[in-house]
C-alpha positions in Angstrom: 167.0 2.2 -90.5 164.1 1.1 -88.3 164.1 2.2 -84.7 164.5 -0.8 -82.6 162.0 -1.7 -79.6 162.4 -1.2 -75.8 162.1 -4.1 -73.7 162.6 -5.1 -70.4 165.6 -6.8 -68.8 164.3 -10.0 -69.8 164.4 -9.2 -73.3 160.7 -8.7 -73.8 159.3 -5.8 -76.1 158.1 -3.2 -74.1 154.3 -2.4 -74.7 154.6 0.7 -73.4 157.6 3.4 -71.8 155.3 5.5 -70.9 151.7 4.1 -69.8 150.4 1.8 -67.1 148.0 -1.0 -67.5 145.0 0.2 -65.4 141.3 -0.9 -65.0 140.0 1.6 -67.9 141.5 4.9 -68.4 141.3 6.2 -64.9 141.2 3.1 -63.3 143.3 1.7 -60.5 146.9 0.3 -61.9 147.3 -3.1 -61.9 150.1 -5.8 -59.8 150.0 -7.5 -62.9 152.1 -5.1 -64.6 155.2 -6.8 -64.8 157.1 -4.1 -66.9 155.6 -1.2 -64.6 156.8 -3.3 -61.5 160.3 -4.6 -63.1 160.9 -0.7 -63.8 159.7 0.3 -60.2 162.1 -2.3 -58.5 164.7 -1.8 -60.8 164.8 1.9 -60.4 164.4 1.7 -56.4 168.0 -0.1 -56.5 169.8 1.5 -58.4 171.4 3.9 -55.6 173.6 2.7 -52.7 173.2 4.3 -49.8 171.6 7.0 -50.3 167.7 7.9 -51.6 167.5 7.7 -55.5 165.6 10.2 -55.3 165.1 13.5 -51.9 169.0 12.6 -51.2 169.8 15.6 -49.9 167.7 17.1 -47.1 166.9 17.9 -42.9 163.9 17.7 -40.5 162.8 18.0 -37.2 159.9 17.0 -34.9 156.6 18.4 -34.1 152.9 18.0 -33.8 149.9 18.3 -35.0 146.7 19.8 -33.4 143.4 20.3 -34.7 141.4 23.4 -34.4 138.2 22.9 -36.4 135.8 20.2 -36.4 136.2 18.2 -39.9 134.6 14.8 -38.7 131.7 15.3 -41.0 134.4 14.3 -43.9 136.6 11.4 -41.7 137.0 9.9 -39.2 140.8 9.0 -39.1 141.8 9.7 -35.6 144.5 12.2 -35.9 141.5 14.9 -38.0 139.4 14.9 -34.9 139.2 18.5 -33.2 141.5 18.6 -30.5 143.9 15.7 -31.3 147.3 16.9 -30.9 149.8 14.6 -33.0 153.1 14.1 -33.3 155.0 14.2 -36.5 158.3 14.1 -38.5 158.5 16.3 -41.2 161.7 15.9 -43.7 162.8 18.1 -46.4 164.8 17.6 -49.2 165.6 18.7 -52.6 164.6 15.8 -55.1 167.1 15.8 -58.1 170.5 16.0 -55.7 172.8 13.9 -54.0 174.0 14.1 -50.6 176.8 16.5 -51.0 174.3 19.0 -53.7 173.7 22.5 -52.2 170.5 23.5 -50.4 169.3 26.5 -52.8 169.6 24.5 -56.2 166.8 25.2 -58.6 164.6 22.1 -57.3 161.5 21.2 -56.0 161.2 20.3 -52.5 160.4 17.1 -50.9 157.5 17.4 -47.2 157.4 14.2 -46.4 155.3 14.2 -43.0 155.1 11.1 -40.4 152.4 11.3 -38.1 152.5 8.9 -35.2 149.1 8.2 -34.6 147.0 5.8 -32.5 145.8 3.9 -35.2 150.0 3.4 -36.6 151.8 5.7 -38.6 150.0 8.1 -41.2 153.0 9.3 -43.9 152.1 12.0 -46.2 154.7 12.1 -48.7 154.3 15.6 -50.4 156.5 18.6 -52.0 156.7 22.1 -52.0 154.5 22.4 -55.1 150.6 21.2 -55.7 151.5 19.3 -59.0 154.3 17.0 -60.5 156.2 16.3 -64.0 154.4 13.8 -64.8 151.3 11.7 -64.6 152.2 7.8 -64.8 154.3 6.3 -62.8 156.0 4.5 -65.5 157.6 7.6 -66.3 158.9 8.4 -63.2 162.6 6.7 -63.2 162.9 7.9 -66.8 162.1 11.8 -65.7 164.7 11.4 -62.9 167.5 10.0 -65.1 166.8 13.2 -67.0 167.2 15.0 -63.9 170.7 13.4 -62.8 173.8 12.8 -64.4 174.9 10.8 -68.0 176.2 7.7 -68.0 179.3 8.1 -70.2 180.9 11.3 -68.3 178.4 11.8 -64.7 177.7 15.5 -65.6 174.3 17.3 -65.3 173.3 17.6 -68.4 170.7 20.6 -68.8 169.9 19.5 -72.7 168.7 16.0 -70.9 166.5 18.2 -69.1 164.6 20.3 -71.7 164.7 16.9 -73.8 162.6 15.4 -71.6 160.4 17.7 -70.6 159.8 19.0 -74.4 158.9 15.7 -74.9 156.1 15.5 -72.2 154.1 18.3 -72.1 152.4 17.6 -69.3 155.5 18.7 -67.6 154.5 22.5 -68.6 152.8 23.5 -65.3 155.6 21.7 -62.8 158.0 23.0 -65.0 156.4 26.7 -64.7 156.1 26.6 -61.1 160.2 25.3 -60.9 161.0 28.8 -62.9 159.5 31.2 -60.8 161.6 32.2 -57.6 159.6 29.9 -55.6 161.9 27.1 -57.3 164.5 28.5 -54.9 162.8 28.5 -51.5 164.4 30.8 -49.4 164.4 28.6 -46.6 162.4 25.4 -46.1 160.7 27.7 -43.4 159.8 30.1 -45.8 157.9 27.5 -48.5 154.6 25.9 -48.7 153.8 21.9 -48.7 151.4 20.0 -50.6 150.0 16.6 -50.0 150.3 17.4 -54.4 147.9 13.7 -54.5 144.3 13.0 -54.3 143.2 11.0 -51.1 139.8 9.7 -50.3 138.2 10.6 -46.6 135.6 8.4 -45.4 133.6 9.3 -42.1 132.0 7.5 -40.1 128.9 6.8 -41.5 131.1 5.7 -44.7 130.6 8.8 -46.6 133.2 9.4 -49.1 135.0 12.6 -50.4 138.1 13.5 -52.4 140.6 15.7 -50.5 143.9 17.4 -51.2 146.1 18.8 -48.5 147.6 22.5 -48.6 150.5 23.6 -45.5 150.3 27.2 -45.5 153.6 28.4 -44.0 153.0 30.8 -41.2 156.6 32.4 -41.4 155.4 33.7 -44.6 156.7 33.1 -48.8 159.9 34.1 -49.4 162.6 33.2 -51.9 166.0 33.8 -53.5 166.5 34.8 -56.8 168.8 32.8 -59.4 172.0 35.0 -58.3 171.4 34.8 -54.5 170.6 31.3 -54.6 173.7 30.7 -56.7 175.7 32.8 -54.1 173.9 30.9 -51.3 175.1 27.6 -53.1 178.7 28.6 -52.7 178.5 30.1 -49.6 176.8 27.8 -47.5 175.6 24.5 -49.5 173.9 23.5 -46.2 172.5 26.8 -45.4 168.1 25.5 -45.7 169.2 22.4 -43.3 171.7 24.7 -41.3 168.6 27.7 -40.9 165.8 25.1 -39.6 168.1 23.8 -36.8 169.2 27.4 -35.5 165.4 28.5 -35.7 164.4 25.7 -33.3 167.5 25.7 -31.4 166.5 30.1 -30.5 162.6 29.1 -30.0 161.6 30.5 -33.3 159.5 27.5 -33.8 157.8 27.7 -37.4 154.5 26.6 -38.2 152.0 25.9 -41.1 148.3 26.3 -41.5 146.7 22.7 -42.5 144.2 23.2 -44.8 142.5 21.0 -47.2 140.4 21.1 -50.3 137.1 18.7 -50.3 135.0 17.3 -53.2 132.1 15.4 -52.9 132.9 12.0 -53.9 130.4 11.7 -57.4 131.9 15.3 -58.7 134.8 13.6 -59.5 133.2 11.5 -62.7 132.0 15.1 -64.5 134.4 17.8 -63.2 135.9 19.9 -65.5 139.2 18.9 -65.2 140.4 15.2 -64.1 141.0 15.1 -60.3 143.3 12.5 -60.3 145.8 13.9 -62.4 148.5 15.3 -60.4 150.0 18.1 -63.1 146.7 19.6 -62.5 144.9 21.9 -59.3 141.8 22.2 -58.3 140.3 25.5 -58.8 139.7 27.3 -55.2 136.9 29.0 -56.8 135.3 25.5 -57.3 136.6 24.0 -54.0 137.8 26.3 -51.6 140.5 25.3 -48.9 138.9 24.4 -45.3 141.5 25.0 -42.3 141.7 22.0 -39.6 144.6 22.8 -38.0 148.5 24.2 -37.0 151.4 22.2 -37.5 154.7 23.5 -35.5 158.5 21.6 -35.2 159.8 22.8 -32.0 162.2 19.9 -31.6 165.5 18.7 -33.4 166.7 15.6 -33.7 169.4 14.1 -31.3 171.3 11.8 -33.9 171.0 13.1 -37.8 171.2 9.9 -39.6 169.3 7.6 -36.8 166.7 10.1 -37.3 166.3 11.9 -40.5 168.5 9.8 -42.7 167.1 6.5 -41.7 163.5 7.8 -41.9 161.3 5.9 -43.9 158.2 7.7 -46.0 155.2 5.8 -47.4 152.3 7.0 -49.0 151.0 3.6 -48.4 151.4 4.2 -44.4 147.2 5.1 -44.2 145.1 5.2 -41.3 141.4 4.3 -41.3 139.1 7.3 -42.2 142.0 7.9 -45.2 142.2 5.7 -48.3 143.9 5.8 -52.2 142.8 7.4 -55.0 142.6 6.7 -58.8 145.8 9.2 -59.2 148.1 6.6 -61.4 150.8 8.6 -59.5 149.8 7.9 -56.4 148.9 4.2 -57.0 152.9 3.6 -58.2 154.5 5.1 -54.8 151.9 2.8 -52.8 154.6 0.0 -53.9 158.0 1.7 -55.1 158.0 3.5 -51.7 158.3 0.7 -49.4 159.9 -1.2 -51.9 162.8 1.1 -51.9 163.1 1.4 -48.1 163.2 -2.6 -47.7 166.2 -2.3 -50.4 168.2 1.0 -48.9 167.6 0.1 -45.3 166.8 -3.3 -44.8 163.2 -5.5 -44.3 162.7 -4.6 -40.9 162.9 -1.0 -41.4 160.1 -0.7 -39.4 160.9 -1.7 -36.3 163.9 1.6 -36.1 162.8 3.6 -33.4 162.3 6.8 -36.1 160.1 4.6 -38.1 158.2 2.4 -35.6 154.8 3.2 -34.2 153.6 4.5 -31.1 151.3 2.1 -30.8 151.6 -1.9 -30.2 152.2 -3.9 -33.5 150.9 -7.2 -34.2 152.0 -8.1 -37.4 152.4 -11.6 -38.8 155.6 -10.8 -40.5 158.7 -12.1 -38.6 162.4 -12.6 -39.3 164.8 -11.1 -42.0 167.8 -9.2 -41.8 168.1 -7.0 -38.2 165.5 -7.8 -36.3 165.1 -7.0 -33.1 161.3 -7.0 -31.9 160.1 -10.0 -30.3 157.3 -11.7 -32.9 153.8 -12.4 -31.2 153.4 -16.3 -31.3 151.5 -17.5 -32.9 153.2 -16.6 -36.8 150.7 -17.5 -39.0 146.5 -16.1 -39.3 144.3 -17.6 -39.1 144.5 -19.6 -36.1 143.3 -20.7 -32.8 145.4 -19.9 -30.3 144.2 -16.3 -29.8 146.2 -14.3 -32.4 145.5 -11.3 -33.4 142.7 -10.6 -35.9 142.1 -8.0 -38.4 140.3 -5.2 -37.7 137.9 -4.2 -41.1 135.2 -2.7 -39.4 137.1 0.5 -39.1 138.0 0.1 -42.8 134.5 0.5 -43.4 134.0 3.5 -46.5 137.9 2.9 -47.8 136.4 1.4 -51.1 134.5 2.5 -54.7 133.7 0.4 -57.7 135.9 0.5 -60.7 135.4 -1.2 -63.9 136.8 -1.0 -67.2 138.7 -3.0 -70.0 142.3 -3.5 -69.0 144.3 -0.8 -70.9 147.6 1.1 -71.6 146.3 4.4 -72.3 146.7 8.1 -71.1 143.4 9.4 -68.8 140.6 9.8 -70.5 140.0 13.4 -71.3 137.9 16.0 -69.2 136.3 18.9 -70.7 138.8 21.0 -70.0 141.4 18.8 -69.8 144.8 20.0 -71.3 148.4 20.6 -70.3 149.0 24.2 -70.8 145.4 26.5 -69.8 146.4 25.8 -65.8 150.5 27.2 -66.3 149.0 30.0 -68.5 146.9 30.5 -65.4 149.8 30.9 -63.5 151.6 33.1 -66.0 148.7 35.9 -66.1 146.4 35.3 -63.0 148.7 34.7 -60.7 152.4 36.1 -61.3 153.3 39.8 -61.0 154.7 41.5 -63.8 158.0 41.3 -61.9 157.6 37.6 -61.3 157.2 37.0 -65.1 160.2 38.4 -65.8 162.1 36.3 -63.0 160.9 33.4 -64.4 161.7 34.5 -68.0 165.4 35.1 -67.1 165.5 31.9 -65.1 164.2 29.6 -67.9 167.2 31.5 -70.2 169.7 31.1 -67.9 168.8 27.5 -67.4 168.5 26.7 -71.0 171.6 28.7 -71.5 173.7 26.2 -70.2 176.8 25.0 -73.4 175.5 21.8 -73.3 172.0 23.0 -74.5 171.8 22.3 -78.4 170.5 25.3 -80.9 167.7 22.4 -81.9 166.8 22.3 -78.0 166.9 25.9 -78.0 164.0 26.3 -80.4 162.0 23.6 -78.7 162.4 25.0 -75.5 160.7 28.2 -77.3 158.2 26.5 -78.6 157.3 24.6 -75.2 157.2 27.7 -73.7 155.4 29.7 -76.3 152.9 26.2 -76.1 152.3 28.3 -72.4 151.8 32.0 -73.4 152.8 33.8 -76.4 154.6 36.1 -74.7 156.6 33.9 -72.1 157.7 32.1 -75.3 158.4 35.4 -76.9 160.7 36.6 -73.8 162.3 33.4 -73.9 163.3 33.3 -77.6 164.4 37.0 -77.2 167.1 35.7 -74.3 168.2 32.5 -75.9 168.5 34.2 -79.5 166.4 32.4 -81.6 164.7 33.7 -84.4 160.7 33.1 -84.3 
């Protein structure tokens, strides 16, 4: 019997579930995408109220101030030395609903707003420098994995591993999720990463590649599987509960900004591709410059005017900060926004969490709850002194791509593969101890009765895909014979 296609809604054989039409190989995806953007949409709605996706989670206000001088790499307003910025930062766990506890196995969402002078700069990151996955036309597909079945809404662990087995790119996010750092000990207590590529531009239109790093000040800490389990029925709100008594006493916490720069024409040889975001860039290669302190020393007054109504979008960018190749990145520039116009309305904007410290002058007007007064006249061009656009400060935000329009995976760099950088992890950078946390953590997840005996030994072999001896350890504690 022959498998049947995929298609989309429409009826239409799928050319792809898992690749992106893009200019080339690493090329910029494409609007024409139809299945890509039917998926996208489709996916953004499939959740009423609440986030598909970071359901669960808390924040506070802040600011940012820069310390070092970083011009000589952009020229966005909020990177100058000496700009002080202020900023909503959310966190969240990302598989989760609304009622899901704090200290689940997870990664965590650090989605930052910063209200700058030039509108509002959103870095939408995590708790972790890589993802699952690589294309965005995987994404809905990874987090169906992650939530619950349709015929009985349980978790379904076997979903899981059946997923990720089957996308080994997956290995290093995955690796990262079963150390103790996948149970933060408080949001306080964790890292953020911008996890993307971004370009900088400066002002004389030089370009570079960047990826942010938030070094928490408070310092690393985290739970293991029993406390956070014993955390998770003791106090399911106990990450959201800590960072509002920290602020309420003064203990205001704070990160290091840092970032990691590459010239702009290393990106076409490196070693690895830069744009793929289950993959870091070596420090050794490009070390992390500090620009700055980030603190949250207020709370918000209202929860759900403020945190829950809070709108992220990676395509919120400032001049001096542009896109990057990172297919990733290039699908949230749309399904973002897209799913914020669906969960909270067109003119989600104009809520005061959301809206900008400076003067708008868009050309958009009407729809469902709105409440700003519209500049007159509606339309551009026109004569009667509108606003006009501004592309002079846009000036650097742009590179030449070209390429054959494809469906394919990134073309390979020489060392381009999906397990040397989690066997990094597993014996550069884990202690002894720490390997055998994560060892027991990957058992007791894929422990769970509804993980098959078949999954079992693919789980063994993902791992053993890794390191020979994390897959050993692992097929010791699930019992399966190598």
């Amino acid at each position: 019997m022959s498998v049947p296609y995929s298609t989309d809604d429409a009826g239409h054989p799928a050319p792809s579930d898992g690749l992106s039409q893009s200019v080339g190989p690493n090329g910029p995806l494409l609007l024409q995408d139809h299945f890509l953007i039917q998926k996208m949409a489709h996916f953004n709605r499939e959740r009423v109220p609440e986030r598909v996706v970071h359901a669960k989670g808390g924040g506070a206000f802040g600011e940012l101030e820069i310390t070092e001088d970083v011009s000589r790499y952009t020229k966005a307003d909020l990177f100058q030395k000496g700009k002080k910025t202020p900023l909503l930062l959310r966190f969240s766990t990302v598989a989760g609903e609304l009622g899901s506890a704090d200290s689940a196995r997870d990664p965590r969402g650090f989605a930052i707003k910063f209200y700058t002078e030039h509108g509002n700069y959103d870095l939408v990151g995590n708790n972790t420098p890589i993802f699952f996955i690589r294309d965005p036309s995987k994404f809905s597909d990874f987090i169906h994995s992650q939530k619950r079945r349709a015929d009985n809404q349980l978790r379904d662990h076997n979903m899981q591993w059946d997923f990720w087995t089957l996308n080994p790119e997956s290995a290093h996010q995955v690796s990262f999720l079963m150390t103790d750092r996948g149970t933060p000990k408080t949001w306080r207590h964790m890292n953020g990463y911008g996890s993307h590529t971004f370009l900088w531009y400066n002002a004389d239109g030089e370009k570079f590649w960047v990826k942010y790093h938030f070094k928490t000040d408070q310092g690393i800490e985290n739970l293991s599987a029993d406390a956070a389990k014993a955390l998770e029925a003791d106090d399911p709100d106990a990450h959201r509960r800590d960072l509002w008594e920290s602020i309420e006493q003064g203990e205001h916490p704070s990160w290091t900004v840092k970032v990691q720069v590459m010239p702009f024409d290393d990106a076409v040889n490196y070693r690895i591709n830069p744009f793929d975001l289950t993959k870091v860039w070596p420090h050794g290669d490009y070390p992390e410059i500090t620009v700055g302190k980030m603190t949250l020393n207020r709370n918000p007054q209202n929860y759900f005017a403020e945190i829950e109504q809070a709108a992220f979008e990676p395509s919120n960018l400032v001049p001096g900060i542009g896109g990057s190749p990172d297919k990733m990145l290039q699908g949230r520039l749309f399904s973002y926004p897209d799913t914020h116009r669906y969960r909270i309305g067109p003119n989600y904007l104009q809520l005061p969490v959301n809206q900008p410290k400076v003067a708008t002058r868009s050309y958009n007007f009407d729809g469902p709850m709105a409440y700003a007064n519209n500049q007159d006249p509606v339309y551009a061009p026109n004569t009667a002194g509108g606003a006009v656009s501004a592309n002079e400060l846009y000036e650097g935000d742009s590179y030449h791509v070209s390429g054959e329009i494809t469906r394919s995976a990134y073309e390979l760099h020489k060392e381009d593969d999906d397990f040397s950088q989690p066997r990094a992890l597993w014996e550069q950078i884990l202690t002894e101890s720490e390997r055998a946390s994560m060892v027991s953590n990957i058992v007791g997840h894929a422990s769970a009765p509804s993980v098959t005996d078949d999954m079992k030994k693919r789980v063994v072999e993902y791992w053993t895909n890794v390191h020979p001896d994390l897959g050993a350890g692992v097929a010791k504690g699930l019992g399966v014979q190598s």
